[in-house]
C-alpha positions in Angstrom: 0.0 0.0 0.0 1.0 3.6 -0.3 2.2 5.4 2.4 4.9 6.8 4.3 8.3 4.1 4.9 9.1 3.7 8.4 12.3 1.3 8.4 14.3 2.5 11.7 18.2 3.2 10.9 21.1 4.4 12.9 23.4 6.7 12.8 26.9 5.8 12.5 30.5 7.0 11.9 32.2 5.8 9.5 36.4 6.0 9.6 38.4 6.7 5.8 39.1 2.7 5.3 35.1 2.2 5.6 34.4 0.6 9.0 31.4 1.8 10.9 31.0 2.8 14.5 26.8 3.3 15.4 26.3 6.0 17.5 24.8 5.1 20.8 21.2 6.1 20.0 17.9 4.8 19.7 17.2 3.5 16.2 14.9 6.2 14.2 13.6 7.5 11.1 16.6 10.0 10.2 17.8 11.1 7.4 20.8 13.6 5.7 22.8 14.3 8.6 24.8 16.9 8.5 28.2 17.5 10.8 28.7 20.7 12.0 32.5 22.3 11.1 33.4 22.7 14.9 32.3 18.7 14.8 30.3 19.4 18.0 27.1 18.2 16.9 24.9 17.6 13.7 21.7 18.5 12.1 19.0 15.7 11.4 16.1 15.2 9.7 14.2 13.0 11.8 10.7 11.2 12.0 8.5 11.9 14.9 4.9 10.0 14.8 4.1 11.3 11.4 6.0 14.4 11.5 9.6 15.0 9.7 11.3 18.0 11.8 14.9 19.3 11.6 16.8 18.2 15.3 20.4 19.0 16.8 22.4 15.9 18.3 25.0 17.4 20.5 27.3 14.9 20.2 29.5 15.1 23.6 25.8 14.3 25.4 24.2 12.4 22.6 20.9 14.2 23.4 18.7 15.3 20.4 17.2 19.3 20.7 14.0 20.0 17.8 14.3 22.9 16.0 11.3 22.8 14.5 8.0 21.5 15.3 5.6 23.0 12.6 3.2 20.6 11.6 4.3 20.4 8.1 7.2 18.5 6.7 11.3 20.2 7.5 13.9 18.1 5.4 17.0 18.6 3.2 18.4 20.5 6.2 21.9 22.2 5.6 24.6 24.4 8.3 26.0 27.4 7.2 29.9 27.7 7.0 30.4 28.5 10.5 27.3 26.1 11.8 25.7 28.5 13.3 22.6 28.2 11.0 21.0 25.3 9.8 19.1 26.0 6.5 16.6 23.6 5.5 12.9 22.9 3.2 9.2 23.7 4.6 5.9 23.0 2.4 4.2 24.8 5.8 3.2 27.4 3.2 2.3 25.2 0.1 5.4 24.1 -1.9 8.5 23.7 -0.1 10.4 26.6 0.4 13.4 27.6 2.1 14.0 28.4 5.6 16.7 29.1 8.5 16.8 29.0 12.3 20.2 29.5 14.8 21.4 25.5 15.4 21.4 26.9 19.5 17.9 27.1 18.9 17.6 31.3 19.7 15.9 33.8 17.9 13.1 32.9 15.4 12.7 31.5 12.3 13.5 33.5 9.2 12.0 32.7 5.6 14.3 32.9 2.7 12.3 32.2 0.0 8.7 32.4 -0.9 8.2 30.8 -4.4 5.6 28.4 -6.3 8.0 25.9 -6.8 9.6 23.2 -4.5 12.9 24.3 -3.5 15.5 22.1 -1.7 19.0 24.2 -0.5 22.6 22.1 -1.2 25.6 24.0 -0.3 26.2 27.7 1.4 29.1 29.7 -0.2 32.7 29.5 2.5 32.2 33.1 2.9 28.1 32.8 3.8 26.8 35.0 1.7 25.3 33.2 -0.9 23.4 29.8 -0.8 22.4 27.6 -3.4 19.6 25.5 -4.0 17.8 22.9 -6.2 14.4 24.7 -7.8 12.0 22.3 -10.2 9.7 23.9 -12.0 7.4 22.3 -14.8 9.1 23.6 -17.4 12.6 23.3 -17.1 12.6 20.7 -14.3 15.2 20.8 -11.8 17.5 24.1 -12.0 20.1 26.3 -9.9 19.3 29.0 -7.7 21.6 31.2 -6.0 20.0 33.0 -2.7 21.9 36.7 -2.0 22.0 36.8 1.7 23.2 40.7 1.7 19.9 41.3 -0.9 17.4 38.7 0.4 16.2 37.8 -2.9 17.2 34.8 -5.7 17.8 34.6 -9.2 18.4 31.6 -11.7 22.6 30.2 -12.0 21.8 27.4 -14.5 18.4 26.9 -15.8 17.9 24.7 -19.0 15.9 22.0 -20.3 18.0 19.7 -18.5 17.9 18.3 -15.1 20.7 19.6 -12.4 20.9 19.8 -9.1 23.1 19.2 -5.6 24.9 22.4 -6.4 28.1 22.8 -4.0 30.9 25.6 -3.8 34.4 25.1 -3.7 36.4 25.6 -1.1 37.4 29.3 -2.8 34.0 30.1 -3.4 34.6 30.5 -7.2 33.2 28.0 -8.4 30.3 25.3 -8.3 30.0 22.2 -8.9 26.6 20.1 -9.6 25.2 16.9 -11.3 23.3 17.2 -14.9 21.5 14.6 -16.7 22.1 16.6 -19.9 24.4 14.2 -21.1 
C-alpha cells in the first residue's frame, strides 16, 4: 500500500578505510545528517509519529534538541559555514520553500524564500553570503538558484531543459559544482 516508509536506521561514523561505528542512539527515522564544522554536533532530519522535523544531536551528550515542530514537513536540512545556522525545506506554506533557524535554537525563524516551486537548499558559499539550492519547476525541471543573503532575494545560476541539481561551492567560493543529466 501507499504510504509513508518507516524502516528505523542508525546513525553511524564511519572512519576513511570504511568501518562503521553506530552511535549510541535509539534507532529512528533519520535522514541527511549533516556534521557541523566545529564537529560538535549535527543536524537531522528526523521522523517523529508522522511528523519529519529538523533536530540538533549534540554529540558530547548524545541528546537530540527539535528545532522545528511545525506541523508540516522540514527536510534537506543544511549548516551554514560557521554552523551557526541550519538552512533547511518547509511546504508549511504550500510548496517547499526555504527556511533558516540558529542550530542553539535562539531567535526565530527567518523565511528565505517564498516561491511556487519546490525548492531544496545544497551548499552555502565558504564566505556565507550566498546559498544555493535545487528549484523544479514544470518547465525546465530541476535548476540552480543562488539565494543573496546581503539582498534577500534569488535569481536563476543554471536553468535549462536539462535536469541539475546538488549544487556545492568550492572551497574558494569561485566555483560550483553540480550533477546534470544533460548528457
Amino acid at each position: 500500500a501507499p504510504g509513508l516508509s518507516t524502516t528505523r536506521s542508525t546513525l553511524v561514523w564511519v572512519d576513511r578505510n570504511g568501518r562503521e561505528s553506530p552511535l549510541n542512539l535509539e534507532p529512528a527515522f533519520y535522514q541527511s545528517p549533516k556534521l557541523a564544522p566545529d564537529s560538535r554536533h549535527l543536524v537531522v532530519t528526523k521522523l517523529e509519529s508522522t511528523n519529519f522535523d529538523i533536530w540538533k544531536l549534540e554529540l558530547a551528550r548524545m541528546s537530540f534538541t527539535r528545532l522545528t515542530s511545525a506541523p508540516s514537513e522540514e527536510s534537506y536540512s543544511i549548516l551554514t559555514p560557521d554552523g551557526a545556522t541550519v538552512t533547511y525545506s518547509s511546504n508549511r506554506a504550500g510548496p517547499q520553500n526555504l527556511f533558516s533557524i540558529a542550530t542553539d535554537g535562539s531567535g526565530v525563524e527567518q523565511r528565505l524564500t517564498t516561491a511556487a516551486y519546490s525548492q531544496q537548499p545544497s551548499s552555502w558559499s565558504p564566505d556565507g553570503t550566498r546559498l544555493a539550492f535545487t528549484q523544479w519547476e514544470p518547465k525546465t525541471g530541476s535548476d540552480i538558484w543562488l539565494y543573496s543573503k546581503q539582498g534577500g532575494s534569488a535569481t536563476p545560476f543554471l536553468r535549462s531543459p536539462f535536469d541539475e541539481a546538488r549544487a556545492h561551492f568550492s572551497p574558494d567560493g569561485d566555483w560550483i559544482a553540480y550533477s546534470s543529466d544533460e548528457s
